[in-house]
Every structure is written in structure tokens, then in C-alpha cells.
C-alpha positions as CSV (number, residue, x, y, z in Angstrom):
1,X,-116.4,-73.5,46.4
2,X,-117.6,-70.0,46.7
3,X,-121.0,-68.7,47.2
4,X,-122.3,-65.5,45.2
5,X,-124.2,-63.3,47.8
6,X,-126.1,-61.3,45.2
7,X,-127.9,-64.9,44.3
8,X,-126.7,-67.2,47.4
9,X,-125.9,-69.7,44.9
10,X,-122.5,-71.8,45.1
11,X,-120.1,-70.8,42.3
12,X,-117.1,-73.1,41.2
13,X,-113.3,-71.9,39.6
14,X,-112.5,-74.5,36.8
15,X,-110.8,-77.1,38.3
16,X,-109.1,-80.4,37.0
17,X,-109.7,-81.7,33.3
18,X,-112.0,-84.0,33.2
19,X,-110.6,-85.9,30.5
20,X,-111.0,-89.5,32.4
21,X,-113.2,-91.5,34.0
22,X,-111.5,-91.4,37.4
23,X,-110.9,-87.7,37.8
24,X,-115.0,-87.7,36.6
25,X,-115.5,-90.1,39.7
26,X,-113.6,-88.4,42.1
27,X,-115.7,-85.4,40.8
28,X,-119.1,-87.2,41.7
29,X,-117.5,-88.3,44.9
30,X,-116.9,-84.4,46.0
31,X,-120.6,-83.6,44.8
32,X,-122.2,-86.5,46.6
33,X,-120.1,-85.0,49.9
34,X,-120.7,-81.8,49.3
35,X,-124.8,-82.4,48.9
36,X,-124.3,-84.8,51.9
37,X,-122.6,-82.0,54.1
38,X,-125.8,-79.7,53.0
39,X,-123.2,-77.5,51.0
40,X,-124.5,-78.1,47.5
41,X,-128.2,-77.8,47.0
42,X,-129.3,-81.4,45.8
43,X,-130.9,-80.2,42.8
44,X,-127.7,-78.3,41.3
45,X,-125.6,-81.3,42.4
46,X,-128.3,-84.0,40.5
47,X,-127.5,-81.6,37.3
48,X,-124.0,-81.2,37.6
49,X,-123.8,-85.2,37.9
50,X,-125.8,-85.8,35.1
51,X,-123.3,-83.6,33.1
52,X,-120.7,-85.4,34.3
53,X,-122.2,-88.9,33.9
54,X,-122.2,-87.9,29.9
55,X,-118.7,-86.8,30.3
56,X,-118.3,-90.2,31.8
57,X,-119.9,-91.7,28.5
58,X,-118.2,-90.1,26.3
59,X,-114.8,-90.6,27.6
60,X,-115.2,-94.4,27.5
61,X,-117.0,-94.8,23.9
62,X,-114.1,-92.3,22.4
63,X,-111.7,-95.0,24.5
64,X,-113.9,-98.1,22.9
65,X,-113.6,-96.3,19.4
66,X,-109.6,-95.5,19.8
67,X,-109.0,-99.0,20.4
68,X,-111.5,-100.6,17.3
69,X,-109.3,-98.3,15.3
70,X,-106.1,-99.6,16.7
71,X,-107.5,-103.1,15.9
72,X,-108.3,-102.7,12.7
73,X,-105.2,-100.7,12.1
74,X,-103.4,-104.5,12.9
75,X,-105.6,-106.3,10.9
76,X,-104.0,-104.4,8.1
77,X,-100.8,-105.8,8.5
78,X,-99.9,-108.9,6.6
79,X,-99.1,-111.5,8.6
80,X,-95.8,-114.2,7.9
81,X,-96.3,-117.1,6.0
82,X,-100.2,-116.2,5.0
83,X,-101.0,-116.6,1.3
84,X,-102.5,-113.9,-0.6
């Protein structure tokens, strides 16, 4: 974390995709320590965890929706010795 002196605000590089839900954890777990530490104002860290709680969201309905589609995929396929 950096902090931009012309606004005194912390600034953050791009870090880790945050294409699961335990990198999105481990990403609430350094805001909650860095808000605890007094290093993160509390109201840009309650933003940035609402973001990532949606992030959160989304990642496990996309999961939810991959594996519906993976069922019905197998529900497709005949089965031995069923009659049609």
C-alpha cells in the first residue's frame, strides 16, 4: 500500500486475481488488518469489502450455475438398459 501525498489517501497496485472465493477472503482478511492497524481508513475499507463481498457472490452463483449445467449436461445421456 502506498499513500498519495497530494490527497493523503492510500493507493493500491493490482494485485492477485480475485477469481475465487479464498483469494477474496484472504483479501478481506488484509482489509480488516489493515483498518485494525489504523492503516486503512474504515470507511474506504467498508467499501472496498462490500465490492469484494459481490465479487464473493458472483464467483459462487457462476460456480452454482457451471455445475447445473454440468448436470443437466448428464442428464442428456442415455442411460443402459432404459427404454425409450
Amino acid at each position: 500500500m502506498e499513500t498519495d501525498s497530494s490527497k493523503d489517501t492510500p493507493t493500491w497496485k493490482a494485485g492477485r486475481k480475485l477469481n475465487t472465493l479464498s483469494t477474496v477472503r484472504s483479501e478481506m482478511g488484509k482489509l480488516y488488518r489493515l483498518t485494525a492497524n489504523g492503516q486503512l481508513p474504515a470507511d474506504l475499507s467498508y467499501k472496498m469489502v462490500m465490492v469484494l463481498r459481490e465479487l464473493g457472490r458472483l464467483i459462487t452463483e457462476s460456480d452454482i450455475e457451471n455445475r447445473i449445467a454440468e448436470l443437466e449436461a448428464l442428464s442428456q445421456i442415455p442411460r443402459r438398459g432404459k427404454r425409450s
